[in-house]
N, C-alpha and C positions, 0 to 999 in steps of 0.2 A: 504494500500500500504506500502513499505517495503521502509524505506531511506536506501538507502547504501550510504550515506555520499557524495553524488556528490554535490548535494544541500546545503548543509554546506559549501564543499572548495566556490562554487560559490557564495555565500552571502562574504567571505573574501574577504576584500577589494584588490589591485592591489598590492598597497601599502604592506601589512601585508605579500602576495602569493609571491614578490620582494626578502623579507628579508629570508623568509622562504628557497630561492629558495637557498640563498647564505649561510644559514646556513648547508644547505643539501650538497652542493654541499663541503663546510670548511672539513666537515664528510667525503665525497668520498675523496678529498685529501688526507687524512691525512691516509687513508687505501691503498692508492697504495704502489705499491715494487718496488721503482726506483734503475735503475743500478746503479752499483758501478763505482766510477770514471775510473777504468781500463776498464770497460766491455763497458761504453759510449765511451772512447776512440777509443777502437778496434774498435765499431761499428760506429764509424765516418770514422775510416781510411777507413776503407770498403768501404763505400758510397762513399768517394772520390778515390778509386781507381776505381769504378766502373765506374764512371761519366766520369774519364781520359781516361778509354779505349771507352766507348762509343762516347767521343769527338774524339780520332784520329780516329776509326771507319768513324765517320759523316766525317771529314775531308777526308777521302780518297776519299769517295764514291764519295764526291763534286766536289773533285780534279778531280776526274776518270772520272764523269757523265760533267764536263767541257769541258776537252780534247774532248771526245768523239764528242757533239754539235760543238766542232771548225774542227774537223773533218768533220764531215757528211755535216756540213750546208757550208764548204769552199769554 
């Protein structure tokens, strides 16, 4: 029979597979390409402008879908 190594990780202890997980993980960090401070900016203002129109959006509808029920149900 053929090991391909699954048997190995699974004899490593919890312990040893822990530290390992955080050393892999130290590696993927350090490879990402974070925004630049202008470019996280922009894409913050966005979000929050986005969020502003969606809240007076929700706010009409509420406002509208209110009146309405004090209407009909009178």
């Amino acid at each position: 029979m053929s090991d391909n190594g699954k048997t190995e990780k699974m004899k490593e202890s919890p312990l040893k597979r822990l530290v390992n997980f955080f050393k892999e993980l130290k590696a993927e960090t350090k490879r990402i390409t974070w925004p630049s401070k202008f470019d996280a900016k922009k894409a913050a203002a966005v979000v929050a402008v986005f969020c502003a129109i969606y809240i007076i959006i929700i706010a009409i509808l509420d406002f509208g879908f209110s009146n309405l029920f004090k209407v009909i149900f009178k």
